[in-house]
N, CA, C and O of each residue as an XYZ file, in Angstrom:
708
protein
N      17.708     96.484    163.162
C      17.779     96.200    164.575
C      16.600     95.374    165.037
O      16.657     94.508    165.910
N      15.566     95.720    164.382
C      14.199     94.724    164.646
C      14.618     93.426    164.460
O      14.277     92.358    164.968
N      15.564     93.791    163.490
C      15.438     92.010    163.075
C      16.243     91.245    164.037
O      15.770     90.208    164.503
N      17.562     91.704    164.424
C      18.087     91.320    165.254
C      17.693     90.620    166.140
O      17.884     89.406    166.211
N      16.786     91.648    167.330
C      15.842     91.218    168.195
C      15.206     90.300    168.143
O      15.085     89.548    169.109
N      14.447     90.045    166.655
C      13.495     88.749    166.515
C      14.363     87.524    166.526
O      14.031     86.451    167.030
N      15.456     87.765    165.951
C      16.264     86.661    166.165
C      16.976     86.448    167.272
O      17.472     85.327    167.379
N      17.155     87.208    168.107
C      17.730     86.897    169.479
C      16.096     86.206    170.555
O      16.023     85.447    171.522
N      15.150     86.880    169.823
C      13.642     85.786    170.537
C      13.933     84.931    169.798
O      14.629     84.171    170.471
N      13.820     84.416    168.479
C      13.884     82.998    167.940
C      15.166     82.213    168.928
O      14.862     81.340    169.741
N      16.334     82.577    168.761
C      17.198     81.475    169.327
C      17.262     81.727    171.066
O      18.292     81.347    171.623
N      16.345     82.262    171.780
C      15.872     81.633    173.164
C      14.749     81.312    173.188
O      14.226     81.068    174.275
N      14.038     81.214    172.016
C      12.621     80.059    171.975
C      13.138     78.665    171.502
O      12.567     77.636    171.862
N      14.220     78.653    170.694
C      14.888     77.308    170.580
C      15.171     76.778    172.179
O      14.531     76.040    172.928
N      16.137     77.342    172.288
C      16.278     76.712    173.913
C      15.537     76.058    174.564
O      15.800     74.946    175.022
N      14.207     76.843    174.730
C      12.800     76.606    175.378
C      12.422     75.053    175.205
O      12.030     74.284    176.083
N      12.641     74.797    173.850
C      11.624     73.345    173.387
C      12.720     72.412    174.285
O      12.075     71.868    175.181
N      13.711     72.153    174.335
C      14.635     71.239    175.108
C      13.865     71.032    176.498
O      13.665     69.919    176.985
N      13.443     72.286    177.098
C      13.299     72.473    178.317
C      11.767     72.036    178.527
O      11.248     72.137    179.639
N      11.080     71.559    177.441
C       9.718     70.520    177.952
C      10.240     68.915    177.800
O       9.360     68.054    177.779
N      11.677     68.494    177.692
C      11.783     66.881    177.814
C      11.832     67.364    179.364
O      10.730     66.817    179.359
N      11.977     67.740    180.389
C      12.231     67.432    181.719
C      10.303     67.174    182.006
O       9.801     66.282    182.689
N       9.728     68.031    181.404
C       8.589     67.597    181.451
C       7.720     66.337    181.005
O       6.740     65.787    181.507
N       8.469     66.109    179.874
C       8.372     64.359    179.250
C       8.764     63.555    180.635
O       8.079     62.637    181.085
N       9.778     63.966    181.137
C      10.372     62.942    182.347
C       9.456     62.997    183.683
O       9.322     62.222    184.630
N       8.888     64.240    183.352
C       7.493     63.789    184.470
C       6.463     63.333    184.728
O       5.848     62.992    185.739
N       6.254     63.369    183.170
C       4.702     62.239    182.862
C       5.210     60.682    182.954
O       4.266     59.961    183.278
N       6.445     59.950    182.758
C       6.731     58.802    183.703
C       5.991     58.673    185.367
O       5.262     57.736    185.694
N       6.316     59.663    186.146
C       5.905     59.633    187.040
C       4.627     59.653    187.311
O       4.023     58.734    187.865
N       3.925     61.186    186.762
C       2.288     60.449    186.790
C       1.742     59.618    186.116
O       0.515     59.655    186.025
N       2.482     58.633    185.451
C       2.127     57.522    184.426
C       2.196     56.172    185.562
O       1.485     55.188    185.358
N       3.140     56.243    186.788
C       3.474     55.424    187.265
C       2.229     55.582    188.558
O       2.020     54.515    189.134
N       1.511     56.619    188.993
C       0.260     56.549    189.807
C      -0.733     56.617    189.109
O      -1.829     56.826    189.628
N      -0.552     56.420    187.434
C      -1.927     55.661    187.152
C      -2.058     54.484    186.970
O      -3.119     53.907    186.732
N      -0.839     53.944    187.075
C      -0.552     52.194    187.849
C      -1.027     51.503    188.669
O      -1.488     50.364    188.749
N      -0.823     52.527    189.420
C      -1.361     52.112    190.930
C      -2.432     52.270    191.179
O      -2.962     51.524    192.003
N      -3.323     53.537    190.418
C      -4.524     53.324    190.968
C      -5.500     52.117    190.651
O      -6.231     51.596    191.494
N      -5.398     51.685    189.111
C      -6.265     50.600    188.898
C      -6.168     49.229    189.697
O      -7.124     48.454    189.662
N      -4.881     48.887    190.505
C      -4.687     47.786    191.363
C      -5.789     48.449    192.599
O      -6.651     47.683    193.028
N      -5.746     49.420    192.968
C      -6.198     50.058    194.137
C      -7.658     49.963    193.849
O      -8.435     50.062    194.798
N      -8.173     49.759    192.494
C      -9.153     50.163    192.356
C     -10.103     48.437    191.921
O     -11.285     48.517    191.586
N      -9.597     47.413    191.972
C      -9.866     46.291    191.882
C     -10.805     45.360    193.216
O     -11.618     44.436    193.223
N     -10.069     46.312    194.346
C     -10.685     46.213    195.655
C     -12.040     47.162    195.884
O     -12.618     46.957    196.951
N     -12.409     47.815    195.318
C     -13.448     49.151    195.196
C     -14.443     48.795    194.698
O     -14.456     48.476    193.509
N     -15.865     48.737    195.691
C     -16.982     48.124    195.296
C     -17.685     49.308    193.923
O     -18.618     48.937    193.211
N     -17.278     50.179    193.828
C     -17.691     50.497    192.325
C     -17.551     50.312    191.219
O     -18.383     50.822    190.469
N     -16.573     49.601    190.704
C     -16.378     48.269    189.407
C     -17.611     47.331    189.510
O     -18.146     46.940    188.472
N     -18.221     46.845    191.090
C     -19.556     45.874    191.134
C     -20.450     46.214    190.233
O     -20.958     47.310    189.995
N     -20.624     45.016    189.674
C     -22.633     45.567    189.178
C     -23.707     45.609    190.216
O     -24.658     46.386    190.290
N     -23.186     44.077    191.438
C     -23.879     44.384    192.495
C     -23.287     43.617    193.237
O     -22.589     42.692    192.820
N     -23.532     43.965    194.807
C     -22.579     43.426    196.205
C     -23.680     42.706    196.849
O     -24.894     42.827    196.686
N     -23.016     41.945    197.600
C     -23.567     41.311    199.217
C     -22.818     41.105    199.790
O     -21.721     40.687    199.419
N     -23.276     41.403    201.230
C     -23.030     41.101    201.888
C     -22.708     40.085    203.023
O     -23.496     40.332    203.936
N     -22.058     39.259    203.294
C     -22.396     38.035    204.178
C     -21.523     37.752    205.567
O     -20.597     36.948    205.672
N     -21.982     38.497    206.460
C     -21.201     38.638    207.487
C     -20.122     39.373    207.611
O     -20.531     40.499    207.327
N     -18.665     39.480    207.929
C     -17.603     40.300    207.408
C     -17.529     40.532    205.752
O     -17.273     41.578    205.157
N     -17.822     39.271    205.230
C     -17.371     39.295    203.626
C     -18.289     39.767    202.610
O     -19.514     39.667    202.661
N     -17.604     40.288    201.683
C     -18.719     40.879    200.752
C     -17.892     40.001    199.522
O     -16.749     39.605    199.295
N     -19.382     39.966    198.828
C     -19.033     39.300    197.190
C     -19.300     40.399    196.497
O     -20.178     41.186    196.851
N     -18.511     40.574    195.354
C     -18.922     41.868    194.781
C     -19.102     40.759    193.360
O     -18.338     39.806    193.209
N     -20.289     41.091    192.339
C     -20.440     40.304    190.715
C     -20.262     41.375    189.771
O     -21.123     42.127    189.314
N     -18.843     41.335    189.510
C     -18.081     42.068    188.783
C     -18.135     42.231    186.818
O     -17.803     43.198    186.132
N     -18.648     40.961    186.416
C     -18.884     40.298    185.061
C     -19.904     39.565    184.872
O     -20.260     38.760    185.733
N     -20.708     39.752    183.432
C     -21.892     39.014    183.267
C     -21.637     39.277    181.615
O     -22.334     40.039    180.946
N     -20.690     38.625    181.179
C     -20.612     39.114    179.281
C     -20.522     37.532    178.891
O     -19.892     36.600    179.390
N     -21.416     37.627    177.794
C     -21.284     36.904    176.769
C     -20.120     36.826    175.688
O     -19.768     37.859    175.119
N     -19.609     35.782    175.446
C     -18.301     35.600    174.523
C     -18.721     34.140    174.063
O     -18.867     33.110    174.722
N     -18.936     34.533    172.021
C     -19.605     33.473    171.259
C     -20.670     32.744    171.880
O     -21.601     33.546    171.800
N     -21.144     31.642    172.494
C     -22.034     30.383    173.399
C     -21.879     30.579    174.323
O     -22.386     29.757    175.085
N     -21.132     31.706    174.962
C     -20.923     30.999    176.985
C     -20.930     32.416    177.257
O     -20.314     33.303    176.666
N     -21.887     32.513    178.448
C     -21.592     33.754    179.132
C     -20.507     33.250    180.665
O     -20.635     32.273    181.403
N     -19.685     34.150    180.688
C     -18.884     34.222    181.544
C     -19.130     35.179    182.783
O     -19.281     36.399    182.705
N     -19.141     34.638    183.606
C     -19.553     35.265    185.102
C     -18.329     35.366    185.857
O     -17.595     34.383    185.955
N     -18.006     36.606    186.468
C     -17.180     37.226    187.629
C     -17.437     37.112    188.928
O     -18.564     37.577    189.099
N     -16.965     36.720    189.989
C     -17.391     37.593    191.274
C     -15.883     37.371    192.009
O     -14.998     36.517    191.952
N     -16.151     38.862    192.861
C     -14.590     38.897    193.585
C     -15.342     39.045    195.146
O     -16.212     39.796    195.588
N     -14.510     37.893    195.740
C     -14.513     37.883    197.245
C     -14.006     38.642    197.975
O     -12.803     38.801    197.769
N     -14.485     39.266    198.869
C     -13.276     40.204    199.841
C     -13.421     40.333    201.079
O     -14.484     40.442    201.692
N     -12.446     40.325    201.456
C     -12.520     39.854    203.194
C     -12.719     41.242    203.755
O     -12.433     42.293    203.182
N     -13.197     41.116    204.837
C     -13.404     42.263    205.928
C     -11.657     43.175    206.292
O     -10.635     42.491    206.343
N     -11.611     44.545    206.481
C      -9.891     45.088    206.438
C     -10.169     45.318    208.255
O     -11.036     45.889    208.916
N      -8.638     44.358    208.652
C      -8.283     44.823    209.802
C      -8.469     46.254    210.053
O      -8.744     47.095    209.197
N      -8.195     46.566    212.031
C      -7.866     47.849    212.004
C      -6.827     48.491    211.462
O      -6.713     49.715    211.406
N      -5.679     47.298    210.858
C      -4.503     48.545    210.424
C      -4.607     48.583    208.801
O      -3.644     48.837    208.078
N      -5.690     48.345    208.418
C      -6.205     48.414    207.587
C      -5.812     47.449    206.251
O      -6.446     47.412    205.196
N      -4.405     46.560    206.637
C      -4.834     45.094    206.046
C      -6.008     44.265    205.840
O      -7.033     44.420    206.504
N      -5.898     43.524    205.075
C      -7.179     42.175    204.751
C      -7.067     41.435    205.751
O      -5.949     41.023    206.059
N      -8.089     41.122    206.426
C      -8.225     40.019    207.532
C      -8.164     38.714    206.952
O      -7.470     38.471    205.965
N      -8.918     37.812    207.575
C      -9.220     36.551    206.862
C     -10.266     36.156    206.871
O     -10.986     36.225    207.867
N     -10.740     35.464    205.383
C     -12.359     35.068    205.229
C     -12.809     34.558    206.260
O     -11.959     34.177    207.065
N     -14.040     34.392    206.564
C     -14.603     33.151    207.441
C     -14.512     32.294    206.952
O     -14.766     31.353    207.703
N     -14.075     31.785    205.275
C     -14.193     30.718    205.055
C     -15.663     29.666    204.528
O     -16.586     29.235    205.219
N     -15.419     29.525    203.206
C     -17.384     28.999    202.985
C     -16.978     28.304    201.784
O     -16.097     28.578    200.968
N     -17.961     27.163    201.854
C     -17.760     26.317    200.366
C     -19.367     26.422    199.913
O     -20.379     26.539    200.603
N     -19.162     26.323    198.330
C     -20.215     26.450    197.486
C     -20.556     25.628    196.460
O     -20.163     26.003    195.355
N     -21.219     24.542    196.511
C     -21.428     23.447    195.899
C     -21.836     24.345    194.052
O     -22.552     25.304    193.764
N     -20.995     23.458    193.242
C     -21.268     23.973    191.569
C     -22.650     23.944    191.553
O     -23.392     24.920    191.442
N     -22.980     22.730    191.676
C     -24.327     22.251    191.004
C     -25.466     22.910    191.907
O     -26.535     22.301    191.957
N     -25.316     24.280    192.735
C     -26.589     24.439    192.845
C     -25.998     26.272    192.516
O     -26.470     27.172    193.211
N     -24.920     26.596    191.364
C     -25.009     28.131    191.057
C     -25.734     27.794    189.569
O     -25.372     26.916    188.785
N     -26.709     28.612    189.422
C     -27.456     29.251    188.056
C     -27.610     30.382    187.687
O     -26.799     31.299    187.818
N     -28.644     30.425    187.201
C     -29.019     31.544    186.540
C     -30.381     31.313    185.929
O     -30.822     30.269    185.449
N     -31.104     32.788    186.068
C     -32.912     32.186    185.706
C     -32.866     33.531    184.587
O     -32.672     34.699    184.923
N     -33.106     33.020    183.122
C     -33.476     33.928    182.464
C     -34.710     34.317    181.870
O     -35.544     33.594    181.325
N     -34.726     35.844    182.084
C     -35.886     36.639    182.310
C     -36.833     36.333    180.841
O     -38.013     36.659    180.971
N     -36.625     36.011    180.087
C     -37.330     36.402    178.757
C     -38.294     34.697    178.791
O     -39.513     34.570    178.674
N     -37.201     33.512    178.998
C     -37.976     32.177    179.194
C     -37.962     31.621    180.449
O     -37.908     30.405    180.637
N     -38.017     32.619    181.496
C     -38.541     31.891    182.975
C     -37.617     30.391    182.965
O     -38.147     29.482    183.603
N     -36.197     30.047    182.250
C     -35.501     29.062    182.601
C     -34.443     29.003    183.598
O     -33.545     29.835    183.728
N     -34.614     27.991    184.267
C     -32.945     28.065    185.026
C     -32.006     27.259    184.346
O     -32.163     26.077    184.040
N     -30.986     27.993    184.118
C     -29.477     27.446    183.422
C     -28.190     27.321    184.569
O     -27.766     28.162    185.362
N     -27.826     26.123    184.346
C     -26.672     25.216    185.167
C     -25.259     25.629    184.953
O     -25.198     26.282    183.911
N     -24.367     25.535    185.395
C     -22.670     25.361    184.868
C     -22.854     24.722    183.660
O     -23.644     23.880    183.232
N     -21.868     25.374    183.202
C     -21.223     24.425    181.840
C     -19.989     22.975    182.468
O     -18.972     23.299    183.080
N     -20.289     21.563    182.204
C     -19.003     20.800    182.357
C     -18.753     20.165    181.239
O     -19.530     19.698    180.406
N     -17.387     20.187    181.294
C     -16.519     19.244    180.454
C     -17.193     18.166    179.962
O     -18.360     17.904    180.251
N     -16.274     17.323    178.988
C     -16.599     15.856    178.378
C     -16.468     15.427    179.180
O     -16.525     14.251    178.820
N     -16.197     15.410    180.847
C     -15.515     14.273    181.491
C     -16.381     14.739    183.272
O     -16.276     14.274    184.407
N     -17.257     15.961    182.599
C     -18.414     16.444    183.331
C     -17.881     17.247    184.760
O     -18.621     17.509    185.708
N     -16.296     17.599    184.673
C     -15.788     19.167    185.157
C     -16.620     20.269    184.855
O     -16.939     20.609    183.716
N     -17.049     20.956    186.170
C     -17.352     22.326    185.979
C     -16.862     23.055    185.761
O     -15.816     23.277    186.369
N     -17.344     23.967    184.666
C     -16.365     25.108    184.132
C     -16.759     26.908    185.248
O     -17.462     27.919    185.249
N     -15.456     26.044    186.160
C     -15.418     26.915    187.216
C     -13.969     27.259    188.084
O     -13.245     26.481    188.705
N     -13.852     28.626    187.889
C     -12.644     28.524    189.223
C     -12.411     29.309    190.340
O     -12.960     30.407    190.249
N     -11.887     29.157    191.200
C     -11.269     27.733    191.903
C     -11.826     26.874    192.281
O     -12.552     26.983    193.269
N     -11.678     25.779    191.648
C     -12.459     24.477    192.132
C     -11.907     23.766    193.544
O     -10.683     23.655    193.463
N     -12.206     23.467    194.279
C     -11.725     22.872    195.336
C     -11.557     21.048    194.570
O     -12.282     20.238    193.992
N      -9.502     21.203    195.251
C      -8.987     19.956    194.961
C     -10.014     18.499    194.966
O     -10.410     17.822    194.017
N     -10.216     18.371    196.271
C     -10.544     16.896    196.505
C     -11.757     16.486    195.516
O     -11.821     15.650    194.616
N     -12.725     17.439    196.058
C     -13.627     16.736    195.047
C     -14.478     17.224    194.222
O     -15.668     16.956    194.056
N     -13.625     18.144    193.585
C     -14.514     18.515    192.167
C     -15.993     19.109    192.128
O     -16.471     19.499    191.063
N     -16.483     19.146    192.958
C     -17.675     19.600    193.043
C     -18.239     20.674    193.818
O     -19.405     20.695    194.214
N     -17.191     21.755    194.065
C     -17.554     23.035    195.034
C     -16.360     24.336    194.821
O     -15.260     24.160    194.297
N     -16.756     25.358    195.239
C     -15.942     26.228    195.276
C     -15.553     26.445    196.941
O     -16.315     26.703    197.872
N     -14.234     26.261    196.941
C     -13.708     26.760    198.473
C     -13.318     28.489    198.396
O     -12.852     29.133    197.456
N     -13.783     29.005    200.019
C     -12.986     30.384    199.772
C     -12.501     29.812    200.975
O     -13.278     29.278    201.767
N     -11.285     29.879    201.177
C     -10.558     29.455    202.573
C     -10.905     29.970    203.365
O     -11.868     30.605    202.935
N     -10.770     30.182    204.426
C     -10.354     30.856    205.773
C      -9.261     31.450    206.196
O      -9.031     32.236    207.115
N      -8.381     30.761    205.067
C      -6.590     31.165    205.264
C      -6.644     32.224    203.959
O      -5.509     32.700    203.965
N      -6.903     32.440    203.565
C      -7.060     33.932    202.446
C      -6.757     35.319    203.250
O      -7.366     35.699    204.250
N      -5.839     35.896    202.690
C      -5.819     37.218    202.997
C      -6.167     38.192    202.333
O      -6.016     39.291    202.865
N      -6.582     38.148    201.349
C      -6.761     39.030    199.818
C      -8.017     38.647    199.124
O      -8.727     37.699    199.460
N      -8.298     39.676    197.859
C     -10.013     39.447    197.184
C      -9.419     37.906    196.519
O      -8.235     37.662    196.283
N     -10.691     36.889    196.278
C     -10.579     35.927    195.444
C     -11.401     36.378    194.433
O     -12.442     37.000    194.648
N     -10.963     36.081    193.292
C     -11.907     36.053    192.123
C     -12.399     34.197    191.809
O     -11.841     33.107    191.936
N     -13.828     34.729    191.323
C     -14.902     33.218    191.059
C     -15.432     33.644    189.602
O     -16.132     34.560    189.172
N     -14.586     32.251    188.903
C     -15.246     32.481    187.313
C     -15.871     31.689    187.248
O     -15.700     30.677    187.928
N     -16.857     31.836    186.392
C     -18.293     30.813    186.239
C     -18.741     30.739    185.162
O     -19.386     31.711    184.769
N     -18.556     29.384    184.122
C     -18.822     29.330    182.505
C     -20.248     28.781    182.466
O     -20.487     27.698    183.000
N     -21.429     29.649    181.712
C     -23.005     28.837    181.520
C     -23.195     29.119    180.527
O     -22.574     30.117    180.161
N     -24.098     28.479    179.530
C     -24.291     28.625    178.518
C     -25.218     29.828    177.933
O     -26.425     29.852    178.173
N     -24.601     30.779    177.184
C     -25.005     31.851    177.109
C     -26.575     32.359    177.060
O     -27.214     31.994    176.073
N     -27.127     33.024    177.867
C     -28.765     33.550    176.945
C     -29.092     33.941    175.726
O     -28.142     34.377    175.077
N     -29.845     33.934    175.340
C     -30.625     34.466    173.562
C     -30.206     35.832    173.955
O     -30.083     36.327    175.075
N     -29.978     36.426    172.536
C     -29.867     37.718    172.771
C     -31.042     38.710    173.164
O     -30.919     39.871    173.553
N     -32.435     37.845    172.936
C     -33.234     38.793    173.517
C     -33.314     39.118    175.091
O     -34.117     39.988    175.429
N     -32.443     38.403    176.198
C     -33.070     38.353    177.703
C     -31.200     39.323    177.972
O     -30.062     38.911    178.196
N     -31.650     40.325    177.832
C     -30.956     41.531    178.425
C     -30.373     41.561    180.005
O     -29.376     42.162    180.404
N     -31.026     40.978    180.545
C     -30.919     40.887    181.940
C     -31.142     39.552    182.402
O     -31.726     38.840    181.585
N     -30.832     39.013    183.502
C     -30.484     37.295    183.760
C     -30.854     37.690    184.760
O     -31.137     38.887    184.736
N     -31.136     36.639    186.714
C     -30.350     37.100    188.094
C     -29.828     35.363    188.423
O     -30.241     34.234    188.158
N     -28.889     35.877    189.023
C     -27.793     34.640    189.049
C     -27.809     34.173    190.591
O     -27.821     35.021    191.483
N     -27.808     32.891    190.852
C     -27.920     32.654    192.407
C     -26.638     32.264    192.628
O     -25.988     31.798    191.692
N     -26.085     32.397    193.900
C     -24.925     32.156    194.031
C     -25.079     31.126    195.710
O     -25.387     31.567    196.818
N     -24.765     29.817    195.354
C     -25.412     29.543    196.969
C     -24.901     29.817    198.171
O     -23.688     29.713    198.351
N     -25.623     30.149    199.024
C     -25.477     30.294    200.337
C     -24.801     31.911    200.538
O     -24.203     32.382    201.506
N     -25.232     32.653    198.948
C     -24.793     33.955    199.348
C     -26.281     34.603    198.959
O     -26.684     35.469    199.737
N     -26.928     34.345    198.098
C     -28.369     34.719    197.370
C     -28.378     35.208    196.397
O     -27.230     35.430    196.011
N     -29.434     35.656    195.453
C     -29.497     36.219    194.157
C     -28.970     37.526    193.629
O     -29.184     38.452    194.412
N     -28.360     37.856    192.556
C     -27.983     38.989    192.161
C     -29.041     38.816    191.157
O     -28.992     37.947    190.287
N     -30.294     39.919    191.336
C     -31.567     40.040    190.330
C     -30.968     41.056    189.695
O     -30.082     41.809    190.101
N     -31.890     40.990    187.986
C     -31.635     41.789    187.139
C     -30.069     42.353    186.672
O     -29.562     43.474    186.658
N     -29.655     41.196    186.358
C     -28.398     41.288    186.438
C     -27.695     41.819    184.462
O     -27.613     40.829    183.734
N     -27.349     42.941    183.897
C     -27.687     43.037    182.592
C     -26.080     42.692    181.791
O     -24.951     43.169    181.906
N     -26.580     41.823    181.120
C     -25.770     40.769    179.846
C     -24.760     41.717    179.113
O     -25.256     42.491    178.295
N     -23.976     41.738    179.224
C     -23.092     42.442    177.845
C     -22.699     41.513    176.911
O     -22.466     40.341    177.207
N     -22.602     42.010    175.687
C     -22.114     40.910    174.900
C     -20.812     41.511    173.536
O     -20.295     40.694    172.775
């Protein structure tokens, strides 16, 4: 009769295992708000290494890694949020290439954009007409991202600070590579 029993528990513990796919079918769902949070979380000045501020708008400098010769630089623009808690619109600011660098700490140098054979800055968004600035519109409703190609530091200068014009320096800014 014991045994019976154990076998009448074995075949309603069979049953049981069926009854964690409805639970498989729910980790879709919290699979689908961990979707969402990383979009949510793109706007969130804690991804920054460091922010400024400039009137409504903040720049947040999101990237500073080295890849082979070129360090690659981040920064995401973001507009001030209405009261209904939409993105407003930038004020709008242009930023000439040729005066963003970078001064590294180990040889007190300042380093320029990287340009092309044809002496394009390796930068985006470049503003159409004339090649030589970054536009953030005024007509923007949303973060812009600003990539910025310079020629990488020695591996000894750990830390760089990068000027960004007419927004100011991000000091001690540290290199990943």
């Amino acid at each position: 009769m014991h045994l019976t029993a154990l076998a009448a528990c074995q075949k309603e513990a069979t049953p049981a295992a069926p009854a964690q796919a409805p639970q498989q079918a729910v980790a879709p769902t919290s699979g689908e708000s961990l979707i969402r949070e990383p979009v949510a979380a793109q706007s969130q000045p804690a991804q920054a290494i460091q922010t400024k501020t400039v009137g409504n708008d903040t720049i947040h400098l999101t990237k500073a890694k080295v890849v082979g010769q070129i360090l690659n630089v981040e920064f995401v623009a973001v507009p001030p949020k209405a009261p209904d808690g939409k993105y407003d619109y930038f004020a709008g600011s242009s930023h000439k290439l040729a005066d963003f660098d970078y001064i590294d700490k180990t040889t007190s140098k300042k380093i320029t954009l990287l340009q092309d054979e044809n002496g394009k800055y390796m930068a985006d968004p470049i503003n159409n007409t004339h090649h030589k600035e970054i536009r953030i519109p005024g007509s923007t409703r949303h973060p812009l991202t600003i990539s910025l190609k310079f020629p990488a530091p020695p591996e000894t200068s750990p830390t760089i600070t990068i000027d960004f014009p007419n927004i100011g320096s991000f000091e001690s800014v540290p290199v990943s590579r």
